[in-house]
N, C-alpha and C positions, 0 to 999 in steps of 0.2 A: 450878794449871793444870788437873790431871784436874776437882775439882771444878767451873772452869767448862765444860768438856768437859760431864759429866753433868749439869748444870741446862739448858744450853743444847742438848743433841744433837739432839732435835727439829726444834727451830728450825734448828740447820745442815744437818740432811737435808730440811727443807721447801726452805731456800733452794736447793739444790743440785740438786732437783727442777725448780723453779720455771727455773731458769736453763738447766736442760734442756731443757726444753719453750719457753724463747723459742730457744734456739740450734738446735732442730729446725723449727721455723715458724718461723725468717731462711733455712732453706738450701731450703726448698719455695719459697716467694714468688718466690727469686732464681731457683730451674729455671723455674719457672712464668712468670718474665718473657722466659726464654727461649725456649721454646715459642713464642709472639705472635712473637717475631721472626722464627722461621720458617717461619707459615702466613703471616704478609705478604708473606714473599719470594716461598714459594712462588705464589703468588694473583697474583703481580706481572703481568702478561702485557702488553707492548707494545702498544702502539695498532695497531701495521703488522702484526697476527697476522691470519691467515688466520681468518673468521667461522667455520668449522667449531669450529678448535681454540680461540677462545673459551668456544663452546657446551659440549664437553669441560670447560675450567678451569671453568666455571661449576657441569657438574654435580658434577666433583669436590669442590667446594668445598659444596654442598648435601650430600652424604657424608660430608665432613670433620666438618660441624659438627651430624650426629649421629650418625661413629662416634669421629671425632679421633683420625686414624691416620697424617694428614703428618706428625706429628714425629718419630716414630719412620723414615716412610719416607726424611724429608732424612737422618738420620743414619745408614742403609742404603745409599743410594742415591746422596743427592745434591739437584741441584734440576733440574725442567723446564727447558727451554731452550725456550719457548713457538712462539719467531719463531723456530727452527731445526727446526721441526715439519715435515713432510712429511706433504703428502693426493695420495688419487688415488682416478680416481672408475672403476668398470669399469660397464659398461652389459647388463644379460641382455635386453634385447630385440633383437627377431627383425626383417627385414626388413618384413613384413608388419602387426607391431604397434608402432608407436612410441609406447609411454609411459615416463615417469620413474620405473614403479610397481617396478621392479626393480630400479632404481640403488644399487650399493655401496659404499660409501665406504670407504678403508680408510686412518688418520691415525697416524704413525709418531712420537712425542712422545722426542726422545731426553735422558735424565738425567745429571745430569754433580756431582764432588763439589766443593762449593766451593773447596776449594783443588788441581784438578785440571783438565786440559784436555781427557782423553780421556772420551768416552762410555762410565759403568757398565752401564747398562742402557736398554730403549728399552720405554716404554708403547706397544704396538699395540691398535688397536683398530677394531674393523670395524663400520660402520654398515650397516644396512639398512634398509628404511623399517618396520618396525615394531618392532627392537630394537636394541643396540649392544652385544658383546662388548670385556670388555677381556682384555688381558693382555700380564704384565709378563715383558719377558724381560732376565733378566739375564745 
């Protein structure tokens, strides 16, 4: 027995390698196929959503896919609740100037945990007509 030990030890430390390295990439693949499950969820947004907070998921989603930071934030947070978004538009013109060039929009995105009914956190975010502030309050 020792002597097939010492002819073969090579051989059982390649193998044992070898079966290492498959059982480390089977357990990446299977995280990795989770991930996809939840940038789809997140990205999900109802037909009946308010066009504003479309535009929002859209460019979150242009962000996502090059910084890929929704997975981590579903299992922080939670998920968008898209159609339970809240907008409201304020107006900074004057009686005497009526244009739209000052209108602020400001879209209240509330997050919630998948196996949870109460609100984690809420993405605020304020538009103006030449930028959009986010921020996430938890």
């Amino acid at each position: 027995m020792t002597r097939f030990l010492k002819r073969n030890l090579p051989l059982l430390i390649l193998l044992l390698i070898v079966f290492i390295g498959v059982f480390i990439a089977c357990r990446r693949n299977l995280d990795r196929s989770f991930e996809r499950d939840y940038e789809k969820q997140f990205f999900s947004v109802p037909a009946n959503t308010n066009a504003v907070v479309k535009d929002i998921a859209e460019k979150i989603y242009q962000q996502n896919q090059r910084y890929r930071f929704v997975n981590d934030l579903v299992k922080r947070i939670g998920f968008p609740h898209w159609d339970k978004s809240a907008v409201s538009r304020t107006s900074n013109s004057t009686a005497l100037t009526r244009t739209d060039s000052g209108d602020t929009q400001y879209v209240f995105i509330p997050f919630v945990k998948e196996t949870g009914n109460t609100v984690n956190s809420i993405l605020a975010i304020k538009i103006t007509p030449d930028k959009a502030l986010y921020k996430l309050v938890l």
